[in-house]
C-alpha positions in Angstrom: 84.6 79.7 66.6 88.1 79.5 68.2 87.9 83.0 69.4 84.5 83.0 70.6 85.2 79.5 72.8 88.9 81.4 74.4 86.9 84.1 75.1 84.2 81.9 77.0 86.7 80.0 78.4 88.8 83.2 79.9 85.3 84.3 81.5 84.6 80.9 83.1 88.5 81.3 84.3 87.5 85.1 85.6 84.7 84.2 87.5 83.1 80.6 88.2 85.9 78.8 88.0 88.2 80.6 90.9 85.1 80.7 93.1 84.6 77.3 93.1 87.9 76.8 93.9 88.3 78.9 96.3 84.8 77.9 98.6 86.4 73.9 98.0 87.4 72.1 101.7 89.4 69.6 99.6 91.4 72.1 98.1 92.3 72.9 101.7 93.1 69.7 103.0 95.3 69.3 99.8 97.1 72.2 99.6 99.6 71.5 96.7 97.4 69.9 94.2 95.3 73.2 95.2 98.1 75.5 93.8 99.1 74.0 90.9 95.1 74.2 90.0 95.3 78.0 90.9 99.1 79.0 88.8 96.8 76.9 86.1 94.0 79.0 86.4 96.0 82.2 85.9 98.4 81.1 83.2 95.0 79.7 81.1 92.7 83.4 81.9 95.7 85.5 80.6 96.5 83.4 77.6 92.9 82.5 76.9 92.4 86.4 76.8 95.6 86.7 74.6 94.6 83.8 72.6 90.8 85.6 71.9 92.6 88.9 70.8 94.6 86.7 68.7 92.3 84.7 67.3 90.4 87.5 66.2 93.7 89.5 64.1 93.5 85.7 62.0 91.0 87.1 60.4 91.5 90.6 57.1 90.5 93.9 57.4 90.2 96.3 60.7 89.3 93.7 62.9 92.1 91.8 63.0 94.4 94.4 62.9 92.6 95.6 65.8 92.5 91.9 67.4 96.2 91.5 66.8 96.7 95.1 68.6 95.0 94.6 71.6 97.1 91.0 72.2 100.1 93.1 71.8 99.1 95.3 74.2 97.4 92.9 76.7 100.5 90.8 76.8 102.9 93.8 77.2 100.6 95.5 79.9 100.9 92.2 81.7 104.2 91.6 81.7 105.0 95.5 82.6 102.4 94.9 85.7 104.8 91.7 86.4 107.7 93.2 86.2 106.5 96.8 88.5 105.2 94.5 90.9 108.3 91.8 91.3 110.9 95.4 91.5 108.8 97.3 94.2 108.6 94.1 96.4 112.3 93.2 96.0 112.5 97.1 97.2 110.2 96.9 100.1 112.1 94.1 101.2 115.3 95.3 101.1 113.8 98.6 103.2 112.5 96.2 105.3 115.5 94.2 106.1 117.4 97.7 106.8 115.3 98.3 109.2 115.1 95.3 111.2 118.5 95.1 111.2 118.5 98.7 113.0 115.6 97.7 115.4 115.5 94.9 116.0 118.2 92.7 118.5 119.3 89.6 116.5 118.8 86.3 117.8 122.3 84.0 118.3 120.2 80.7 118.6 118.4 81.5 115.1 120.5 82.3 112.0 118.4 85.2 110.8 116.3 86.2 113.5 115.5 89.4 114.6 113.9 90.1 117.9 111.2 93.1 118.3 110.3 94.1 121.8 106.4 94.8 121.0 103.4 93.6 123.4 102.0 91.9 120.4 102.4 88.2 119.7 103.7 88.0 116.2 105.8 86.1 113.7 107.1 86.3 110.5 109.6 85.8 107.6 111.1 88.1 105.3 112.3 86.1 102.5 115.6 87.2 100.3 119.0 86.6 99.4 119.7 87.2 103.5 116.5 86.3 105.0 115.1 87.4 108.5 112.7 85.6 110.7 111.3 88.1 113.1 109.7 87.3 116.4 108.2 90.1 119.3 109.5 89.8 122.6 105.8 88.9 123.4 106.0 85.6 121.5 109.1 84.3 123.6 106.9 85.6 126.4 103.5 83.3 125.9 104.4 80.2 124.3 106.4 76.9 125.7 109.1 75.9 123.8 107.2 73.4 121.8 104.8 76.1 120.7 108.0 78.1 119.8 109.3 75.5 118.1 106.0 75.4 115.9 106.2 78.8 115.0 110.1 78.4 114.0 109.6 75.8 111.7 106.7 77.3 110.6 108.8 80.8 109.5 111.4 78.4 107.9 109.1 76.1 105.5 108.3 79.3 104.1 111.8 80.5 103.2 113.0 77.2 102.3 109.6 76.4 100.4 109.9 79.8 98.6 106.3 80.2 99.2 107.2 84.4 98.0 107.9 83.0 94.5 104.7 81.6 94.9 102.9 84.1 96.1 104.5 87.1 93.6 102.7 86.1 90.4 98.9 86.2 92.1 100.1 90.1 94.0 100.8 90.4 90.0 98.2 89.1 88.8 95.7 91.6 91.3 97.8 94.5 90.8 97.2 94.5 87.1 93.5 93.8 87.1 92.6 94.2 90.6 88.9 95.2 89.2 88.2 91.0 88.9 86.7 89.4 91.5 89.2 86.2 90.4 92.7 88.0 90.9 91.0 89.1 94.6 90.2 85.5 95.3 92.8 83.7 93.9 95.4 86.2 96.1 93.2 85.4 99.1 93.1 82.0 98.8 96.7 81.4 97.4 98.1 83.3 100.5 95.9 80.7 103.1 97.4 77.5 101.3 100.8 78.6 101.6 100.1 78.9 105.3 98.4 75.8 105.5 101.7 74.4 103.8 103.9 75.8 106.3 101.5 74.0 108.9 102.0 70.9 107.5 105.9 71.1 107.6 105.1 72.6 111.3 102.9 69.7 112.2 105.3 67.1 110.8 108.7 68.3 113.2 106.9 69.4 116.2 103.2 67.6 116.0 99.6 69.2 116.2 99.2 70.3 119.4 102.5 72.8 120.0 101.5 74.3 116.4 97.5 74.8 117.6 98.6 76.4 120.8 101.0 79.0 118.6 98.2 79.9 116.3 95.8 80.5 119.7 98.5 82.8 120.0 100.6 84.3 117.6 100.2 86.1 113.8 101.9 83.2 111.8 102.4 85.3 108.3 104.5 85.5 105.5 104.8 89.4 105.9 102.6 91.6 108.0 99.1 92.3 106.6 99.4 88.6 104.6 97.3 86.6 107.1 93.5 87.1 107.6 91.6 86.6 110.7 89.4 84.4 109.6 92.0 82.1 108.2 93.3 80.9 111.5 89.7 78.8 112.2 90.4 77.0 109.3 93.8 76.1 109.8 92.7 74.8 113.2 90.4 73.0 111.8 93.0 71.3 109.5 94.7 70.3 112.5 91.9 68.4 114.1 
């Protein structure tokens, strides 16, 4: 009985639950209590999937041996995953920085910044123990100072939020099962309430309106390739 209701519990965790999470407008407009549910939800699926294998090697004969097997190996395949996944980022980062710092011109008025002389409105932060927060010469370009403002404190509730802590264990989490619909989602929809908790730090220093007119505007991400399209109508829409 205990293994059979881990293992229904880790397939409500997979699938049902995240989905409903994910499609939720409060979750949205509460961002914190939001992630806390989601770091629940994939602590619970792994250990609940743990737990079944467990449950199941209580038990004499091959089965449990087998049962107690694959929790062995479930739990070290997880935490190898974890541990790929946390070295190649530190790595991509540090490549990252390297190159910005050759580049990019550095910024006097902003400890950390790097300038990029590109066309394209974009923003972001490279977290680490010397952290960059890049802007294109297009952003200084479009926005007034209050939008720039926006997007400054934006860049810098991330870094001192340590939204990437946040962040690494889902990009874990996908990268060792990224065949469940749940580790997409829960990726997805971790990486859009980090933004909308950088908007809210944003909103708070420099008001609504300067932080709408940068997101008319500019790519406000963690890292490139972090922010989807369609995510920007709904952080508008958290604004109004």
């Amino acid at each position: 009985m205990i293994a059979l209701g881990l293992f229904l519990t880790a397939l409500a965790l997979a699938g049902p639950v995240p989905r409903l999470l994910a499609r939720s407008r409060t979750a949205l407009r509460h961002p914190v209590p939001a992630l806390l549910a989601w770091q629940a939800i994939g602590a619970c699926t792994g250990l609940a999937a743990i737990g079944t294998a467990l449950a199941v090697g209580t038990g004499d004969g091959t089965p449990a041996l087998v049962g107690l097997v694959v929790a062995a190996l479930l739990a070290g395949y997880l935490l190898a995953v974890s541990a790929w996944v946390t070295v190649r980022t530190l790595a991509r980062r540090r490549s990252h920085r390297d190159l910005l710092d050759l580049v990019g011109t550095p910024l006097p008025a902003l400890p950390g910044g790097r300038l990029l002389v590109s066309g394209t409105p974009v923003a972001y932060c490279l977290p680490g123990r010397r952290p960059r927060l890049v802007l294109t010469s297009a952003v200084l370009a479009r926005l007034r100072p209050e939008a720039l403002d926006a997007v400054v404190a934006h860049e810098r509730a991330h870094l001192s939020q340590r939204h990437h802590l946040v962040l690494l264990p889902f990009a874990a989490w996908h990268a060792a099962l990224p065949f469940l619909p749940a580790a997409r989602t829960a990726r997805a929809a971790v990486g859009l309430l980090v933004e909308a908790l950088a908007d809210d730090t944003a909103r708070a220093r420099v008001g609504a309106a300067p932080l709408a007119d940068a997101l008319h505007t500019v790519a406000l991400a963690q890292a490139p390739g972090e922010l989807s399209e369609t995510d920007v109508p709904l952080r508008l829409a958290r604004l109004t």
